[in-house]
C-alpha positions in Angstrom: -79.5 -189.3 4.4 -77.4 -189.1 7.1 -73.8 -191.2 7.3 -73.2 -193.3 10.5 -69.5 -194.7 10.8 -69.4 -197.9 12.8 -67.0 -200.6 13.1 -68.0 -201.9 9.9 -67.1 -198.3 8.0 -64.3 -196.3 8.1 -62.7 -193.6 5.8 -60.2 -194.2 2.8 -57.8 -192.0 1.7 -57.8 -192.4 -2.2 -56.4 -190.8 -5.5 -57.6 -190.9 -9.1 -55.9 -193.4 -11.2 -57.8 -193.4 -14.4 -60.9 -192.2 -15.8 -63.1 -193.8 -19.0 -66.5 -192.5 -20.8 -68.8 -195.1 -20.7 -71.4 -192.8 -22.9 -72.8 -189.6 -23.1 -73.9 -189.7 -19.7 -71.4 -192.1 -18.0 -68.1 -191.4 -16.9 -66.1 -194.4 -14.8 -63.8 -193.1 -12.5 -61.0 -195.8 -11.2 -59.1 -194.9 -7.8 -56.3 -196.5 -6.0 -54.3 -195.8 -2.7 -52.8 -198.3 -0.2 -55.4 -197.9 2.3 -58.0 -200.3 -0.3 -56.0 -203.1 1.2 -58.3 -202.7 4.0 -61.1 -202.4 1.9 -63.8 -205.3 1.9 -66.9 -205.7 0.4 -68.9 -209.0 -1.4 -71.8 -206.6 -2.4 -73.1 -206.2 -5.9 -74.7 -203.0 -4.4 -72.1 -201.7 -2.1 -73.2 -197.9 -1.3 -70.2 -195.6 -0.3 -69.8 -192.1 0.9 -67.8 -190.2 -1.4 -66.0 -186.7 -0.5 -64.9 -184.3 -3.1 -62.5 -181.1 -3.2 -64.0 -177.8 -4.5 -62.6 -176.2 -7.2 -59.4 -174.9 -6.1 -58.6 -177.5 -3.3 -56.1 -180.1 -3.8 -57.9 -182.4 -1.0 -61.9 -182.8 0.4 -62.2 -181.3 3.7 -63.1 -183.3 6.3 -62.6 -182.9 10.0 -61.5 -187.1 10.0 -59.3 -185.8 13.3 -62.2 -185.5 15.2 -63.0 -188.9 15.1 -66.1 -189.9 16.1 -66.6 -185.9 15.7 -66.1 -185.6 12.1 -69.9 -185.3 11.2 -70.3 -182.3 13.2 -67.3 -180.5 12.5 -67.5 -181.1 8.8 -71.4 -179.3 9.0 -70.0 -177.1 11.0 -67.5 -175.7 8.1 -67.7 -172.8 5.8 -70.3 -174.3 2.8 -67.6 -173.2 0.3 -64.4 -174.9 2.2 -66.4 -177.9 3.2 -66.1 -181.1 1.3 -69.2 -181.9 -1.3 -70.7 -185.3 0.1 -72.2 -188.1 -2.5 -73.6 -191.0 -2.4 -72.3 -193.8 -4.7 -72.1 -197.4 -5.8 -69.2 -199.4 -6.0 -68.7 -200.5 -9.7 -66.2 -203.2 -9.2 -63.2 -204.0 -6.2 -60.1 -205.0 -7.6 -56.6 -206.7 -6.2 -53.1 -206.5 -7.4 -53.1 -203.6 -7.4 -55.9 -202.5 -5.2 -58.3 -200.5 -7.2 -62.0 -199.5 -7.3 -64.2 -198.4 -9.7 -66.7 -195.6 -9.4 -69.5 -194.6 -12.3 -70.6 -190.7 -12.4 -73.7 -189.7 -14.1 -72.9 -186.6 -16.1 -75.6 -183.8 -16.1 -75.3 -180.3 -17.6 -71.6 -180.5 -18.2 -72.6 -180.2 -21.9 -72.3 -176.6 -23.6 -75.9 -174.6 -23.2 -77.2 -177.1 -20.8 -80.6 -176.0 -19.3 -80.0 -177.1 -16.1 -76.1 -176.4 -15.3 -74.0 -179.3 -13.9 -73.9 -180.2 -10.0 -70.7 -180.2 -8.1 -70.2 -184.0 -8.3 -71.0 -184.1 -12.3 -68.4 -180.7 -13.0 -66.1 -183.2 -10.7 -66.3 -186.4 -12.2 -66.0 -184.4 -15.9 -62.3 -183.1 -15.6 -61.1 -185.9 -12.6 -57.4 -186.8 -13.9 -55.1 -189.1 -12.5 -53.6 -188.2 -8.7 -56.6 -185.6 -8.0 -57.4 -186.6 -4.2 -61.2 -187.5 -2.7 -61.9 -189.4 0.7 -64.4 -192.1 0.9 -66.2 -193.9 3.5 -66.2 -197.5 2.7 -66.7 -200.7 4.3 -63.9 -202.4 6.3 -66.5 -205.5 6.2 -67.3 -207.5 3.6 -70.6 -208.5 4.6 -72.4 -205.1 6.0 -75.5 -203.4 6.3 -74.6 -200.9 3.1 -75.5 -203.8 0.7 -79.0 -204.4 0.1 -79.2 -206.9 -3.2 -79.7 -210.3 -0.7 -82.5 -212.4 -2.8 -83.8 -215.4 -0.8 -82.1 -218.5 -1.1 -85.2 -219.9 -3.0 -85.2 -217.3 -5.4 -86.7 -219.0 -8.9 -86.4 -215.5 -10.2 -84.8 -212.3 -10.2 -86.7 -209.3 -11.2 -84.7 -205.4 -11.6 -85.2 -202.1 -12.3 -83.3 -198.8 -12.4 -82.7 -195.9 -13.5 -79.2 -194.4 -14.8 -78.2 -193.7 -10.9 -78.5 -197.5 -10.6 -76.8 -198.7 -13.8 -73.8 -199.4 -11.8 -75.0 -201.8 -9.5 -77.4 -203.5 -11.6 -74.4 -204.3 -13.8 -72.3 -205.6 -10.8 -75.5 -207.4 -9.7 -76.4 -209.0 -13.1 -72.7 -210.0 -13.8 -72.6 -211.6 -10.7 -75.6 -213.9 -11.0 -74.8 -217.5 -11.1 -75.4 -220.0 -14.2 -79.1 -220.5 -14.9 -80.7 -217.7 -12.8 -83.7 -216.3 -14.5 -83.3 -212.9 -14.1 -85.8 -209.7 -15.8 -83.7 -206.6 -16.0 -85.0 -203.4 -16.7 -82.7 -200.1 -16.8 -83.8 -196.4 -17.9 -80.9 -194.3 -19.4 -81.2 -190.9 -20.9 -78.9 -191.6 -24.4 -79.0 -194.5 -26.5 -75.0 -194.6 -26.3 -75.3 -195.3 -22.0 -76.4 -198.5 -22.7 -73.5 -201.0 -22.1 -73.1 -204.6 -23.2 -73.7 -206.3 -19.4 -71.4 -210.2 -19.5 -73.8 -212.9 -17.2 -73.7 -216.5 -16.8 -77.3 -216.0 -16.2 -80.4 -216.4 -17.9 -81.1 -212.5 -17.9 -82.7 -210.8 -20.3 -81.9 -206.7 -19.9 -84.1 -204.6 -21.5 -82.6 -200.9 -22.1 -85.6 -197.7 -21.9 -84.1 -194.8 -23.3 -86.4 -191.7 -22.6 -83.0 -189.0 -24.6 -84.8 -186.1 -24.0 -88.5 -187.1 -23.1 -88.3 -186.4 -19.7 -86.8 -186.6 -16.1 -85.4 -190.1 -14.7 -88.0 -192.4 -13.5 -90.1 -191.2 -15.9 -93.5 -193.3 -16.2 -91.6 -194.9 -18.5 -90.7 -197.6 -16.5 -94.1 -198.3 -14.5 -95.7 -198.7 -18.0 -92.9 -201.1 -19.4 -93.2 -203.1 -16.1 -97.1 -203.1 -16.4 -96.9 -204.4 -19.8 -94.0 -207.0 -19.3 -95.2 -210.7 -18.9 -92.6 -212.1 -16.1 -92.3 -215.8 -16.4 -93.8 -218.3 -13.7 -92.2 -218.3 -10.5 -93.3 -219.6 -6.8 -90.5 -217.3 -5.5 -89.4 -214.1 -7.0 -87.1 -211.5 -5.6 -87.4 -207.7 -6.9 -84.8 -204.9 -6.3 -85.6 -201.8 -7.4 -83.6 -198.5 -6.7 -83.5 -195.3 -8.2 -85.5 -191.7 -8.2 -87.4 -192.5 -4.9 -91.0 -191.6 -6.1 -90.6 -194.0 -9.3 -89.2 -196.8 -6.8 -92.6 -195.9 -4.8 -94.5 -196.4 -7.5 -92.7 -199.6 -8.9 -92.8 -201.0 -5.5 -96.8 -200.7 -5.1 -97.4 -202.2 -8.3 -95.1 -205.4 -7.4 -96.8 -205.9 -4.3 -100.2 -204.3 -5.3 -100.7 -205.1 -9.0 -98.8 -208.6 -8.9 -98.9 -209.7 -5.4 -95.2 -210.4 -4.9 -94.7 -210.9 -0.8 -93.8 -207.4 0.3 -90.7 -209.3 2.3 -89.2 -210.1 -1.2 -88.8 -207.0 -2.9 -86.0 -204.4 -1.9 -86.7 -201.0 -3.0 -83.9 -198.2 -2.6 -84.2 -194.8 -3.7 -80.9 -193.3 -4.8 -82.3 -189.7 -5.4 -85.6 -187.4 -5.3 -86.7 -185.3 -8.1 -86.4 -181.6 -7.3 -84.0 -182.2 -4.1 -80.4 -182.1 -3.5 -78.6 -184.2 -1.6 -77.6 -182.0 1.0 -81.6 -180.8 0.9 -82.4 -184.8 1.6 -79.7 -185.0 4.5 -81.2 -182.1 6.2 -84.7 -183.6 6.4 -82.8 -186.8 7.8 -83.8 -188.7 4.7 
């Protein structure tokens, strides 16, 4: 997936202020800088752009003097001087003082992992306070890099995802106003990811935990969704987002299997199984 800077987007200059384990998996990351002033968003599912040093670099390289240039130049640079690229969702946007929070899924940062940890996870495991990223974020609060917009005759809110997507199905469920009837599914590898989720809504959130049954976006979640009864509603809204062949799959059997108006259900995939992300950007995906 490629990252276009328009008007709405710009880069953000940002510094660690404090870090927190949410679980076994989880890790929330907070950063600050006085460039958030400028940082606007009234998403639940704000994606960002996130750039991070590698080991041994104080700061992310990023060619940002090139301007509109920068996406060249920064391919252009050495793969071991230039700054690792991730996609994320914004956790939360708060004022006095300006802070965001960011959630890292941890994998292979454990002793003996099978599979050892990506650049991001080894990151996000050791951050402290002052280390340095860059970030392209929105200077907009209402922009095309937030995708949760349920009709305004929603009569119910139907979600999925896996641990990628805990983040913003938290910010989205939190957010949902007083008597929403909301179905929440969300697929975590450890029982201790799952987190107690505060809504005025009428939501129940149903936790899958697969610990060490297999991959994210296991079947796991087509088979609980197959076997869920969903109550009554003239006009429901799904959002689904995760491991891009489960949100395939979830996304046939909505519109397939239950006949929900293709036009209504938003369907993002965060990540493919057996890809990178740099692999993904260089097919354009």
């Amino acid at each position: 997936m490629t990252t276009a800077v328009a008007v709405a987007f710009r880069f953000f200059s940002l510094q660690v202020v404090r870090t927190r384990r949410l679980g076994p998996s989880l890790v929330r990351v907070t950063f600050g800088g006085e460039e958030l002033r400028d940082f606007h968003s009234d998403g639940c599912d704000q994606s960002l752009s996130l750039f991070l040093p590698h080991p041994g670099q104080d700061t992310p390289v990023v060619p940002i003097e090139l301007g509109d240039g920068w996406w060249q130049g920064w391919r252009e640079l050495p793969d071991d001087v230039r700054a690792v690229m991730r996609s994320y969702t914004l956790r939360a946007l708060r004022r006095d003082p300006d802070e965001i929070d960011i959630d890292f899924v941890l994998h292979g940062v454990e002793p003996g992992a099978a599979v050892p940890a990506g650049p991001a996870s080894r990151w996000a495991s050791t951050a402290a306070a002052g280390d340095r990223v860059l970030l392209i974020g929105p200077a907009v609060a209402d922009n095309r890099a937030i995708r949760f917009r349920p009709p305004a005759d929603t009569d119910l809110v139907v979600i999925w995802g896996d641990e990628t997507a805990v983040p913003a199905v938290s910010a989205i469920v939190e957010s949902l106003p007083v008597g929403t009837r909301a179905r929440v599914w969300l697929e975590v590898r450890h029982a201790g990811d799952i987190q107690d989720l505060a809504t005025e809504a009428d939501a129940e959130i149903n936790w899958l935990v697969h610990e060490d049954q297999g991959a994210e976006g296991s079947p796991m979640a087509l088979d609980a969704l197959r076997a869920a009864r969903l109550p009554a509603a003239e006009h429901p809204y799904v959002w689904i987002a995760g491991e891009s062949g489960c949100v395939k799959a979830l996304r046939r059997h909505f519109v397939g299997e239950r006949g929900i108006d293709r036009r209504r259900v938003t369907f993002v995939g965060y990540w493919r199984r057996g890809l990178t992300e740099e692999e993904l950007r260089e097919r354009g995906e």
